[in-house]
C-alpha positions in Angstrom: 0.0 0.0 0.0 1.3 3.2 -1.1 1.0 6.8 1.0 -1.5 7.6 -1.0 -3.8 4.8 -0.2 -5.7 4.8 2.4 -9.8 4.4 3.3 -11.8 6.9 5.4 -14.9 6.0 7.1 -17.8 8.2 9.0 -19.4 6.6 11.9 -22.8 8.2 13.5 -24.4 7.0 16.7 -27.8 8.2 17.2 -28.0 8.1 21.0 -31.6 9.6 22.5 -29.6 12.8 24.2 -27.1 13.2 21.3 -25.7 12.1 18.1 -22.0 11.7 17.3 -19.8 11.3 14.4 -16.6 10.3 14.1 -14.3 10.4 10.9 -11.5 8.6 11.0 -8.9 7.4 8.7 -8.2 3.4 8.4 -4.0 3.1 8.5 -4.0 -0.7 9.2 -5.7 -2.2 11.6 -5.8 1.4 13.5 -8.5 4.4 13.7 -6.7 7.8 13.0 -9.8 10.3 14.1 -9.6 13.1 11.5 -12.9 14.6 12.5 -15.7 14.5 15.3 -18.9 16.4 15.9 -21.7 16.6 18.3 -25.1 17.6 17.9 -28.1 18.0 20.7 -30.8 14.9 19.6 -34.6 15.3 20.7 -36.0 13.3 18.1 -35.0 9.9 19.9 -37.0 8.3 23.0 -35.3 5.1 24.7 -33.0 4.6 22.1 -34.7 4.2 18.9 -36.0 7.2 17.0 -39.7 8.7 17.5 -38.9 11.8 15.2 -37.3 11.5 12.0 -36.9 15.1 10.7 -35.6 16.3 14.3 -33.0 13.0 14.0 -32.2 13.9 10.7 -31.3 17.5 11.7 -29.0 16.1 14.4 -27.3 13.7 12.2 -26.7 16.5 9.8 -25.5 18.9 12.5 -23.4 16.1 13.8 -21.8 14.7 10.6 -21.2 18.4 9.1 -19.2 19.4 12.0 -16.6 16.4 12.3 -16.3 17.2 8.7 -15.4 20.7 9.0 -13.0 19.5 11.5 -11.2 17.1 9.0 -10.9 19.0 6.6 -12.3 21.5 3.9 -11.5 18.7 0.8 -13.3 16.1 2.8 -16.9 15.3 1.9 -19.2 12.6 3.7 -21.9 10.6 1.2 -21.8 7.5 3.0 -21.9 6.7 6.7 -21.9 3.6 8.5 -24.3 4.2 11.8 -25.6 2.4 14.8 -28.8 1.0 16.3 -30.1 1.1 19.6 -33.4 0.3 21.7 -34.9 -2.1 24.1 -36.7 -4.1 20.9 -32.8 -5.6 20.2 -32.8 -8.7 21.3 -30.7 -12.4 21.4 -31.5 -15.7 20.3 -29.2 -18.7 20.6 -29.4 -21.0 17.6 -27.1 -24.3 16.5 -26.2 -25.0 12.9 -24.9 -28.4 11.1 -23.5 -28.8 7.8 -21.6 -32.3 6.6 -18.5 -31.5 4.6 -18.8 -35.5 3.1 -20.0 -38.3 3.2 -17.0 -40.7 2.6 -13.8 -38.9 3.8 -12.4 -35.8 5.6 -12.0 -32.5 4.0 -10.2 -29.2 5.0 -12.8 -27.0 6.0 -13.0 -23.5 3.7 -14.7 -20.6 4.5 -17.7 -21.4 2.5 -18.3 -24.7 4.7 -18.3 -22.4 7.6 -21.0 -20.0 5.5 -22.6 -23.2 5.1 -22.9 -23.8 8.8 -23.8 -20.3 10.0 -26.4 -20.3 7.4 -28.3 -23.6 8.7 -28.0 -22.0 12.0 -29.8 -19.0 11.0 -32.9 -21.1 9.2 -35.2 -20.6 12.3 -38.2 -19.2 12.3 -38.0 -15.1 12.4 -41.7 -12.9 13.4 -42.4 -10.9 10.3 -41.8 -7.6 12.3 -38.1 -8.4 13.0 -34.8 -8.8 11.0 -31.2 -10.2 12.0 -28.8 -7.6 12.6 -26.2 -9.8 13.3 -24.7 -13.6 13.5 -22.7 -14.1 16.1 -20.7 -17.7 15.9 -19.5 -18.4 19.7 -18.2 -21.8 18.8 -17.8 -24.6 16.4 -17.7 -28.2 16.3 -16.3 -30.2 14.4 -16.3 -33.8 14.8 -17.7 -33.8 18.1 -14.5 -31.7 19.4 -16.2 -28.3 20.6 -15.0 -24.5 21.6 -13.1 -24.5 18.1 -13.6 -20.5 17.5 -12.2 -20.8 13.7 -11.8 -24.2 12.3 -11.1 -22.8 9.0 -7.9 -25.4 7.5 -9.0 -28.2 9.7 -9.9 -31.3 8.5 -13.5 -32.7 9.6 -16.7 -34.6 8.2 -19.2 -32.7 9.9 -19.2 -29.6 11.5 -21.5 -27.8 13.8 -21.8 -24.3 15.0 -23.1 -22.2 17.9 -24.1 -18.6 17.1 -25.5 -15.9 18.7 -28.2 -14.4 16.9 -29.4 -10.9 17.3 -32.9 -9.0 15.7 -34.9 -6.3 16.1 -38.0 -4.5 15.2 -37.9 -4.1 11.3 -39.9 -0.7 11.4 -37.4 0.5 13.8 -34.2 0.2 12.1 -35.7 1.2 9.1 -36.5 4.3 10.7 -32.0 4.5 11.0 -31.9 4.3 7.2 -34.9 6.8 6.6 -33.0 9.6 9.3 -29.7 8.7 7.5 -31.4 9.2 4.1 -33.1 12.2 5.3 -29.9 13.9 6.4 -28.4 13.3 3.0 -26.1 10.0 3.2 -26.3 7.0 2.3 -26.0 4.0 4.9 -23.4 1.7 4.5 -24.3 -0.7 7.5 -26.0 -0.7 10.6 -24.5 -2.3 13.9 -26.0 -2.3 17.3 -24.4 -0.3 20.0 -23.7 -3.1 22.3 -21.0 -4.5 19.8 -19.9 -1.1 18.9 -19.2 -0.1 23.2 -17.7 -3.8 23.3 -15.4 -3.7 20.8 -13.9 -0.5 21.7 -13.9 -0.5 25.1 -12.4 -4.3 25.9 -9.4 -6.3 25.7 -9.1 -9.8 24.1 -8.0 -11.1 27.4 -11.0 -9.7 28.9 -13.3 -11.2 26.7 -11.9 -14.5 26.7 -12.3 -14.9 30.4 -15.3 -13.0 30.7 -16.7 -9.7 31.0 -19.5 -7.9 31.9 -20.4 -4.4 29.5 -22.7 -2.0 31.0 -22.7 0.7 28.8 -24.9 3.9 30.5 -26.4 5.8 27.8 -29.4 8.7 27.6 -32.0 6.4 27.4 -31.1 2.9 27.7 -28.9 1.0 29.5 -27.0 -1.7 27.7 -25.9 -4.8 29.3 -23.6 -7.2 27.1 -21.4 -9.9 27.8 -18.8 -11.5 26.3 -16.9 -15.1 27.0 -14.7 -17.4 25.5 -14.3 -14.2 23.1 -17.9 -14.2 21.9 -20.8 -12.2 22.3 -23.2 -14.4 24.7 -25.3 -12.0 25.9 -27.3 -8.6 25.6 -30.0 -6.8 26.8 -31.3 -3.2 26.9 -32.8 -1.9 29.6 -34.9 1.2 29.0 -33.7 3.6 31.8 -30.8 5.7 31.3 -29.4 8.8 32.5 -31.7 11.4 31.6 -34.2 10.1 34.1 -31.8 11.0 36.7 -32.2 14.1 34.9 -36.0 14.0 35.2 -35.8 13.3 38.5 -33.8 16.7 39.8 -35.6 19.0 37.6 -38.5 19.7 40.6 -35.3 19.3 43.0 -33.6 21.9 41.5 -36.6 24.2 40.2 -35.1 25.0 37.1 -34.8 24.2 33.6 -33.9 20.2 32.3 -30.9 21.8 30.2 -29.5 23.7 33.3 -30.2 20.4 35.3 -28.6 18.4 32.6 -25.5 20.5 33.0 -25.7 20.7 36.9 -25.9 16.7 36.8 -22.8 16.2 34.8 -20.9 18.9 36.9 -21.8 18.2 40.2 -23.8 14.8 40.3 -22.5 12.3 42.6 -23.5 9.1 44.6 -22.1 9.7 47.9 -23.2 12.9 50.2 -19.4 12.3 52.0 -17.9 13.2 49.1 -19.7 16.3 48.8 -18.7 17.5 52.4 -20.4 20.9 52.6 -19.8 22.4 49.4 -22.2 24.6 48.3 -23.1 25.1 43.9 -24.9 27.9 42.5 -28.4 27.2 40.8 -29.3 29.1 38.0 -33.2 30.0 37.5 -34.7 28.8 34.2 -33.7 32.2 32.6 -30.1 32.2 33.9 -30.8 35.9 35.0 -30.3 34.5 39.4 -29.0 32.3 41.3 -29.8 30.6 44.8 -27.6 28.1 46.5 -27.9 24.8 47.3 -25.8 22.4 49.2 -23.9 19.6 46.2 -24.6 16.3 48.8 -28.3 17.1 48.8 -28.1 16.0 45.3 -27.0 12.4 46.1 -30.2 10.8 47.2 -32.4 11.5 44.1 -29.2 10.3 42.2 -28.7 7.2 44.1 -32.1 6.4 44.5 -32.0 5.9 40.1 -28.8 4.2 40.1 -30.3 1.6 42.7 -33.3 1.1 40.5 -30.8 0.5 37.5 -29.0 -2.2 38.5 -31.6 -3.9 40.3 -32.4 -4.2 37.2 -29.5 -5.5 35.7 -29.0 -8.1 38.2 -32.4 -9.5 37.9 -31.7 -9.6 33.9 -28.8 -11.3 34.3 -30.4 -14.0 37.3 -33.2 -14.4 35.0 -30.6 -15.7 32.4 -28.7 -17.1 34.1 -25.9 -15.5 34.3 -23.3 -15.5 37.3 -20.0 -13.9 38.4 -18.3 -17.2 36.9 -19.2 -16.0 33.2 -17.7 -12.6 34.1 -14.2 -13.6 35.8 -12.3 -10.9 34.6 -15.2 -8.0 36.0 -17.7 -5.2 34.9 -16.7 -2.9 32.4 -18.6 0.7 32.7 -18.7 2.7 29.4 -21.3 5.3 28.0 -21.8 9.1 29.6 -23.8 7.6 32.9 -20.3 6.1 33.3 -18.6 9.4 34.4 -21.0 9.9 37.2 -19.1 10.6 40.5 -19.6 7.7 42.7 -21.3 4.9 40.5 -17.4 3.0 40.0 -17.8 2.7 44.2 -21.6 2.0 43.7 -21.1 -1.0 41.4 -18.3 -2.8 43.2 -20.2 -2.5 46.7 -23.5 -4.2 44.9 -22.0 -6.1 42.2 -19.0 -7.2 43.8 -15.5 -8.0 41.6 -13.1 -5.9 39.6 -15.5 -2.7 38.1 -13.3 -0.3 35.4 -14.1 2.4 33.5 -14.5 1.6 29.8 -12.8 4.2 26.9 -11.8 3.7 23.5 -8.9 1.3 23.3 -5.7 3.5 23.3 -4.0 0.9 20.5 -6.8 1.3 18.6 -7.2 5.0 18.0 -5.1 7.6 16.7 -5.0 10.9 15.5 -7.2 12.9 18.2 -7.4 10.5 21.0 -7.3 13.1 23.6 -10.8 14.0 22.2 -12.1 10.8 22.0 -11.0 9.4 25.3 -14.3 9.5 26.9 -17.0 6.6 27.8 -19.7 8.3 24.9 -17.3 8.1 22.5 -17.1 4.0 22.7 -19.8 2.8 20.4 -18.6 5.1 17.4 -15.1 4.5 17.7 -16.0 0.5 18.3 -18.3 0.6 15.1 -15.9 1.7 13.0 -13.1 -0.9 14.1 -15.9 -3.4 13.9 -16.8 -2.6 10.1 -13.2 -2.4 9.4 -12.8 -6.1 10.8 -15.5 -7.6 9.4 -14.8 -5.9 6.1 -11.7 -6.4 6.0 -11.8 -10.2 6.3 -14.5 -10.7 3.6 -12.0 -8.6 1.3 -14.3 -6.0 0.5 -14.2 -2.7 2.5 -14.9 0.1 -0.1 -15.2 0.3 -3.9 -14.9 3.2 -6.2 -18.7 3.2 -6.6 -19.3 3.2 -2.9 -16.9 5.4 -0.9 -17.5 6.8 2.5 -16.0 9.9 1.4 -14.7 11.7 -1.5 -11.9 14.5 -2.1 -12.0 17.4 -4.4 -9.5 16.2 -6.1 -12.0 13.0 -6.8 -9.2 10.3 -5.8 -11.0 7.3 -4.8 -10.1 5.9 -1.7 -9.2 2.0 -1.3 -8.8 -0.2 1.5 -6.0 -3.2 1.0 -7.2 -6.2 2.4 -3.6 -7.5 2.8 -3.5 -5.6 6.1 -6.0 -8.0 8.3 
């Protein structure tokens, strides 16, 4: 590959407070962020979209200013984006293909196509469509936890996947916001793979971890073992209830709230001691003061309600500290609250970490990017990259991401995964 070449990709997440975008160029198997742009969302409710036209405006907003950030000769037409909402959900299905029927064979990729696609011939509601195929193991000859059997010799072969779906009509509304704003979509991911992929190490998800990944709206639980996705769930309570919840407390406006939450928000009334914070009234003409700890107990009092939830989510699949040996990973904006890293490992128990983009993943502006909100569009774009790059197609001249001035089309070389 030549200096010259090189792919760049635009990444939106539509989150229900916000959308963000992230440009980044691909330089082997690492994200150089070029561009990145936030932009106020009110036309999303729990995750998934409930006003196209406002959704669309904030994609635009978004998208435009990453891309006045990377530059004046960079111009998005096609965006990869993600999906989010409590209708995403996880089947477990199992697959069998026989390679032949009188002698061993080495297994290619198509017998491993083969196998994924009898594991996905299940029945599938009308309303719903797979988002993605997850294998978590294969099997070949009876010998199991094989995660790539591709060279090995075998008669039959069998594979585990994790399957996950949602609601038709809303991920359609993702392409009809996209379209709206004046892209084209390129792919769609969920935002549990996108948080999981940026935020955790291979070590981690080989022994097992636990993604909780604190958003506006939803609260995204995903778990990952034996280096496979096992598990997700979305639970519709997020951090703008919190939100909701100190708006009468405070007596003033949700965006002042909003601002005093992220400032000053914390868990624990110690921590607080007796400082005092200035609220501002809803026209930011006065202020009256207020003590910071008496913020705690409408805080806390959400957070317990959270991950009540997510425990009885994860009992009610099953799911125990054994799966998770290597600890909770916290990622998303709820993730900065003050407090909540102390709050998880009293009630959850184990190792609890903060979850950002993966240093040795990123380049370019990482300091800007080095926050919990930014993990599902940074992990979306190394995920598309991935997957992309191992079926040997990533961009073509008729489908770019982006194009110069100068119209040079932009290629991505395979040869680098």
């Amino acid at each position: 590959m030549s200096n010259q070449d090189e792919t760049i990709v635009a990444a939106v997440d539509i989150g229900t407070t916000k959308v963000v975008t992230v440009i980044a160029e691909i330089r082997g198997k690492q994200i150089n962020v070029i561009g990145v742009g936030e932009e106020e969302n009110n036309g999303s409710q729990q995750g998934t979209i409930s006003n196209i036209s406002e959704a669309a405006r904030a994609v635009k907003a978004s998208v435009e200013k990453a891309q006045k950030i990377a530059g004046k000769d960079i111009e998005v037409n096609n965006v990869i984006a993600s999906v989010g909402g409590k209708h995403l959900t996880g089947i477990k299905s199992h697959g069998v293909t026989t390679l032949t029927l009188s002698r061993e064979k080495e297994i290619t990729q198509a017998d491993k196509d083969r196998a994924i696609e009898s594991a996905k011939s299940m029945p599938l509601p009308a309303d719903r469509e797979i988002l993605h195929v997850i294998p978590t193991q294969y099997i070949i000859d009876g010998q199991d936890e094989i995660m790539d059997p591709l060279g090995m010799s075998g008669v039959r072969i069998e594979t585990d996947v994790y399957i996950v779906t949602g609601a038709t009509t809303l991920v359609e509304n993702v392409r009809k916001t996209i379209k709206m704003a004046g892209y084209e979509m390129d792919d769609i991911y969920i935002q549990p793979i996108g948080s999981g992929n940026a935020t955790l190490y291979e070590d981690e998800k080989e022994l097992g971890v636990l993604l909780i990944d604190i958003g506006g709206g939803t609260t995204d639980i995903a778990l990952y073992h034996k280096n496979a996705l096992k598990f997700i769930k979305i639970i519709p309570v997020g951090g703008k209830y919190i939100t909701g919840d100190l708006v009468p407390a405070l007596q003033t406006s949700k965006s002042i709230t909003e601002e005093i939450k992220k400032q000053y928000g914390l868990l624990y009334e110690e921590d607080a001691g007796e400082e005092i914070i200035e609220v501002p009234d809803r026209t930011r003409t006065s202020t009256r003061p207020m003590f910071r700890k008496d913020l705690a107990p409408y805080i806390k009092y959400r957070i317990y309600e959270l991950f009540d939830m997510v425990k009885k989510e994860l009992k009610n699949e099953g799911i125990d500290k054994s799966l998770y040996g290597a600890g909770i990973v916290l990622t998303g904006g709820g993730a900065k609250l003050n407090g909540l890293l102390r709050f998880v490992q009293e009630n959850m128990g184990g190792s609890v970490r903060i979850g950002v983009p993966l240093q040795e993943k990123v380049t370019g502006r990482y300091e800007v990017i080095d926050k919990p909100q930014y993990s599902t569009v940074v992990g979306i774009i190394d995920y598309f990259v991935r997957e992309h790059g191992k079926n040997e197609r990533l961009i073509s001249s008729s489908g770019g991401f982006l194009t110069k001035t100068s119209d040079k089309i932009k290629k991505f070389l395979s040869e680098f995964f």
